[in-house]
Every structure is written in structure tokens, then in C-alpha cells.
C-alpha positions in Angstrom: -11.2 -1.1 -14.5 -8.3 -2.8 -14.8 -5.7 -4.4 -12.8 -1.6 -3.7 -13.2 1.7 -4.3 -11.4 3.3 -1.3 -12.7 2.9 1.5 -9.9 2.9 4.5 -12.3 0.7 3.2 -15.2 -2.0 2.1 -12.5 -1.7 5.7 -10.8 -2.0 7.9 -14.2 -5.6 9.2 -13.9 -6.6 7.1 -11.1 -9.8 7.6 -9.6 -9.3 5.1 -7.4 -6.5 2.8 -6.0 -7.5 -0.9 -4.6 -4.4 -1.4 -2.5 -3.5 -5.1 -1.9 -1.3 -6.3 1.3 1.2 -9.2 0.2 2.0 -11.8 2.8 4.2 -14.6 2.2 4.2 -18.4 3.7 8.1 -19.1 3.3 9.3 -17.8 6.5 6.3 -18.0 8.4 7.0 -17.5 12.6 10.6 -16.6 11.4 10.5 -12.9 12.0 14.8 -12.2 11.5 14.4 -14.0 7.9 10.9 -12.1 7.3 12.1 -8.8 7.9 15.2 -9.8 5.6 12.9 -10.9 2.7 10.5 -7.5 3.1 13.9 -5.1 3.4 13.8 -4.5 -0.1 10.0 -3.7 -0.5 9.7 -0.7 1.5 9.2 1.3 -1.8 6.1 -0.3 -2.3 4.2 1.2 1.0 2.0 3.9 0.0 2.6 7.0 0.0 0.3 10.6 -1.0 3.4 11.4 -3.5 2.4 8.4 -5.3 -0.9 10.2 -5.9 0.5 13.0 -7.9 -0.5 11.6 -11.5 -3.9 10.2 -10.3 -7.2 12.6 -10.4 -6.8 15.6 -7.2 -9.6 13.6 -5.4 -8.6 9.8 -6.0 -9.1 7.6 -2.9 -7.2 5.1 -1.9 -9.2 1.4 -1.1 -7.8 -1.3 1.3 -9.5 -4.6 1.7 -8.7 -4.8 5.6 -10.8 -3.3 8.3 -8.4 -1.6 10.7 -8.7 0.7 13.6 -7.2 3.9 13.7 -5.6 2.4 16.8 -4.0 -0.4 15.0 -0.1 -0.9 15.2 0.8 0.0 11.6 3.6 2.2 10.8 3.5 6.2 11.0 2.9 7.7 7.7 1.1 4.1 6.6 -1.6 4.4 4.0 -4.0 4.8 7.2 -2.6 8.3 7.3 -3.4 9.2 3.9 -6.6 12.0 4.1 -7.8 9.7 0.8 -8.7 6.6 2.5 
């Protein structure tokens, strides 16, 4: 096991990917400046074409417990067939 920021070396054979949700304190009840901040991150929201590299069956991990009838966006990782 081991633990990486870069998306591509951590996906290269992957049997499994731990997915981490990053929330930040700085703008905290400010969602204008929030939204501003997190504009540039939208790359980092997984996707299945980020799966190409791993093994065919790899599954995809997430440390919250959500409903399927939670607000998150269309096409979240919740979509994914591997989590």
C-alpha cells in the first residue's frame, strides 16, 4: 500500500483507490469565495477514465457514508459501477 498525490502513479495497477474529500476552513460560510477557491479543482473529481491504467476490476473506496439520494453532482464518484 502506499499513499501518493500524483493521480496517474497512484492509478497504474491499482487494485483499489481510497478517495479522500478535501474541505478547507478559510472561507468557511462564505460560499461566493468557496466556489472561487474550488473553480480550479474540478479536475480532481473522479472520474471511470481515470480508471484506465488501474486493474479492469479496481474499486473505488470513499470514507463517507452516503445515500444514493444524496445531493452530489451527476456523474460523482457515486455513479461509478466500482464503488
Amino acid at each position: 500500500m502506499s499513499e501518493t498525490s500524483d493521480r496517474a502513479a497512484a492509478l497504474a495497477g491499482a487494485a483499489v483507490v481510497y478517495a479522500k474529500e478535501w474541505g478547507g476552513t478559510r472561507h468557511y460560510g462564505d460560499a461566493e469565495a468557496e466556489a472561487a477557491m474550488r473553480a480550479g479543482l474540478a479536475d480532481w473529481c473522479v472520474r471511470e477514465h481515470w480508471f484506465a491504467k488501474a486493474v479492469p476490476d479496481a474499486k473505488l473506496m470513499h470514507c463517507c457514508r452516503c445515500a444514493a439520494t444524496s445531493p452530489w453532482p451527476t456523474k460523482s464518484w457515486m455513479d461509478l459501477a466500482r464503488s
